[in-house]
N, C-alpha and C positions, 0 to 999 in steps of 0.2 A: 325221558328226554323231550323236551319242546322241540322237538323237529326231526320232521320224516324224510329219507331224500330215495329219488328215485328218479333211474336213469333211464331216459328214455332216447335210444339213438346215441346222439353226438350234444344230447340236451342233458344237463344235472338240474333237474326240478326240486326247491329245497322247501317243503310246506311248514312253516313255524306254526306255534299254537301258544294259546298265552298269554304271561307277559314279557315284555323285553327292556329290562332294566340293565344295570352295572353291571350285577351278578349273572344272571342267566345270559348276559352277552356273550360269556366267556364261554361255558358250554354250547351255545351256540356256532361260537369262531370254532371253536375248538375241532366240533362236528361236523361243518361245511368245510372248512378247510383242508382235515382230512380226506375228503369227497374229492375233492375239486383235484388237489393234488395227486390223486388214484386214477379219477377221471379225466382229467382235462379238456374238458368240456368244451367246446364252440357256442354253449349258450348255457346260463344259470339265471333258470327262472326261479326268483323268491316271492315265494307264496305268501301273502300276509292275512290270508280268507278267517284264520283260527285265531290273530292275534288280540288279545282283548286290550291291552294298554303299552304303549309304547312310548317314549322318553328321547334324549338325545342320543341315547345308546345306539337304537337302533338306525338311526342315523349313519352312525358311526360300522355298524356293522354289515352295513350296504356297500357305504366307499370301501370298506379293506377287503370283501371279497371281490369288489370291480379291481382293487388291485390286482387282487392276485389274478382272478380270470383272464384280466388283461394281458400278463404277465404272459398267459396263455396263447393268448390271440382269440381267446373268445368276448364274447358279449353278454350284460347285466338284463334281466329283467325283472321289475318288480310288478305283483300280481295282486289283486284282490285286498289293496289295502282299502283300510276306510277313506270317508272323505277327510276326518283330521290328520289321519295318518299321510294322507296323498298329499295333503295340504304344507303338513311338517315337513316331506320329503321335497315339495317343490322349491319350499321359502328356502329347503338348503342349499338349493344346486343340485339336486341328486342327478334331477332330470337331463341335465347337462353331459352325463357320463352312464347312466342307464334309463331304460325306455321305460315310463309309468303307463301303464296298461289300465284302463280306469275300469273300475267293479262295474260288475253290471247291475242297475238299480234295482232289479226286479230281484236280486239275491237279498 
């Protein structure tokens, strides 16, 4: 499975790896969502340190677990994307509704 999750506290940390297209979107919701709904988290940090290419998918797979998190009353963060990934997320608005945490260069 593309993605690790691990709770730490009142935090669901979700580390993806990979790629994140159509397809493996679905296993991914599928896998976080699970979590989330177990968990209910007050923060879902999404890790993107592992992802090697990513599409509008995961775009898409950022806003529906802010749904649901929200749904929650907790809060989004997305982790260690690239700079095209950060760049994808920003032109969509992500930033708007979850906090982009920018990679540190020296990784």
């Amino acid at each position: 499975m593309p993605v690790k999750l691990n709770k730490e506290g009142t935090t669901l940390v979700a580390f993806l790896s990979g790629e994140i297209d159509h397809h493996s979107a679905i296993a991914l919701r599928e896998a976080v969502d699970g979590a989330i709904k177990l968990v209910k988290p007050e923060r879902l940090e999404i890790d993107f340190g592992d992802v090697t290419f990513m599409d509008s998918s995961g775009v898409g797979f950022v806003m529906g677990r802010y749904k649901l998190v929200n749904f929650y009353g907790g809060t989004v963060v997305v982790k260690n994307a690239s700079e095209r990934m950060e760049r994808m997320l920003s032109l969509s608005g992500i930033e708007k509704i979850a906090l982009i945490e920018k990679r540190d260069k020296a990784v």
